[in-house]
C-alpha positions in Angstrom: 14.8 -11.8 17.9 15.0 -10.3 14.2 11.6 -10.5 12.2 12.6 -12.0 9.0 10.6 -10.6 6.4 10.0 -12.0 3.1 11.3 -10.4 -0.5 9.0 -7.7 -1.3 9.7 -9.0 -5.0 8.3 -12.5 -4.4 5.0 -10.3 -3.9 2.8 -9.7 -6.7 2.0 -6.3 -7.5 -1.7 -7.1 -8.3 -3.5 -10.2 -7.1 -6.3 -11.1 -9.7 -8.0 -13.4 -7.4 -8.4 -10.1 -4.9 -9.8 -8.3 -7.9 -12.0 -11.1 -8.9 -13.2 -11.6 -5.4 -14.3 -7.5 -5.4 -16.4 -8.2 -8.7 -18.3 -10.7 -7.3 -18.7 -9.0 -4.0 -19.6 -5.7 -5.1 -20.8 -5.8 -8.4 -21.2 -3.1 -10.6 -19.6 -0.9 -7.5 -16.8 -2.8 -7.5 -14.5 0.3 -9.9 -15.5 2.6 -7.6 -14.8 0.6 -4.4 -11.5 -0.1 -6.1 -10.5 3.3 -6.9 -11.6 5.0 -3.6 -9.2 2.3 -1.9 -6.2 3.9 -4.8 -6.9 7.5 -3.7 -6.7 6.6 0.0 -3.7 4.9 -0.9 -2.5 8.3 -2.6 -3.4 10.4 0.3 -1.8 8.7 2.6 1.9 8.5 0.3 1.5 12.4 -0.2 1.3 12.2 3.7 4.5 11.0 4.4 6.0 12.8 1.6 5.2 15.8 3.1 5.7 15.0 6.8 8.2 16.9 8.6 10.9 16.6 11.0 8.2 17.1 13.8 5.5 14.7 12.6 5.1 12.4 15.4 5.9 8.6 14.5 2.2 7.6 15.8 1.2 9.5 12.7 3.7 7.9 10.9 2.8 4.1 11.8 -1.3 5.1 11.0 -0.6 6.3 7.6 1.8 2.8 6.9 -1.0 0.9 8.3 -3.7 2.4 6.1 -1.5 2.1 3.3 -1.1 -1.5 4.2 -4.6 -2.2 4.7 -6.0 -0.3 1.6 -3.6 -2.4 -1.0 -4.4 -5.7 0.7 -8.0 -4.9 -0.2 -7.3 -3.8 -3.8 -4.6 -7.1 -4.1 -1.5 -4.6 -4.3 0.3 -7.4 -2.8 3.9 -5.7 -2.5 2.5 -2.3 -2.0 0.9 -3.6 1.0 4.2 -5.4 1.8 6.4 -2.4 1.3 3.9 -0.7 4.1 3.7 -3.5 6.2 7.8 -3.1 6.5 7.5 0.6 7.2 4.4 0.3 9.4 6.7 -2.6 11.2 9.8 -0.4 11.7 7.4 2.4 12.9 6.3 0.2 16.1 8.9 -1.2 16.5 10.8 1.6 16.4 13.7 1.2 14.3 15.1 3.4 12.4 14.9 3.5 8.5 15.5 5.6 5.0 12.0 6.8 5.3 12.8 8.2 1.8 14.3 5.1 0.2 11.2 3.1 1.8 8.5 5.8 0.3 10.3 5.5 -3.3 9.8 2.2 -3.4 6.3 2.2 -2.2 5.8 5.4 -4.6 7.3 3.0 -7.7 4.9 0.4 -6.7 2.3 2.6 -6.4 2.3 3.3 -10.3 2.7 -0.2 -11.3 -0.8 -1.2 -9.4 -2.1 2.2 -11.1 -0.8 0.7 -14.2 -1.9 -3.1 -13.2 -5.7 -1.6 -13.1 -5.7 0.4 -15.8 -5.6 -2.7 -17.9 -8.1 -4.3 -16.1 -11.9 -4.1 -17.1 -13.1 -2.9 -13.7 -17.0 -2.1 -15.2 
């Protein structure tokens, strides 16, 4: 049976609650909490970037997974959705555009970048 997965753009790209929810938790630490979870995030996208022909899909689904997990806990709601697909097609073992998939994860990417920026994280 086909997994129907909902519009990424019916995601938000960042989820104030989440953010709110890390002030309270973490306090002052919260800005640094929230940008170590953005340069994992950017780690792992240079990752797949630069994988290769011969980069085993088990690599492949970790990264998407991380990815996945790292913008739920910073509230990059379709960032973590766009992974979620790729991480899902990566089990499942379907084939897809990785490169279509990682430009729309990389264009997402900038708009939670840009989403924090305004934010007053201190």
């Amino acid at each position: 049976m086909a997994r129907i997965e909902p519009d990424p753009d019916s995601q938000l790209t960042l989820d104030d609650s989440v953010i709110e929810r890390l002030k309270q938790d973490m306090g002052e630490d919260a800005g640094m909490v929230i940008e170590s979870y953005v340069e994992s995030i950017d780690e792992f996208l240079t990752d797949i970037r630069n994988r290769t022909e011969m980069t085993p899909s088990d690599d492949l689904h970790r990264w998407a997974h991380t990815i996945k997990s790292s913008a739920a806990s910073i509230g990059a709601m379709r960032l973590a959705h766009l992974a979620a697909q790729m991480e899902n097609s990566y089990r499942d073992r379907v084939g897809i555009d990785v490169g279509a998939q990682l430009t729309s994860m990389q264009v997402e990417y900038r708009r939670v970048n840009a989403s924090l920026e305004q934010l007053d994280l201190d």
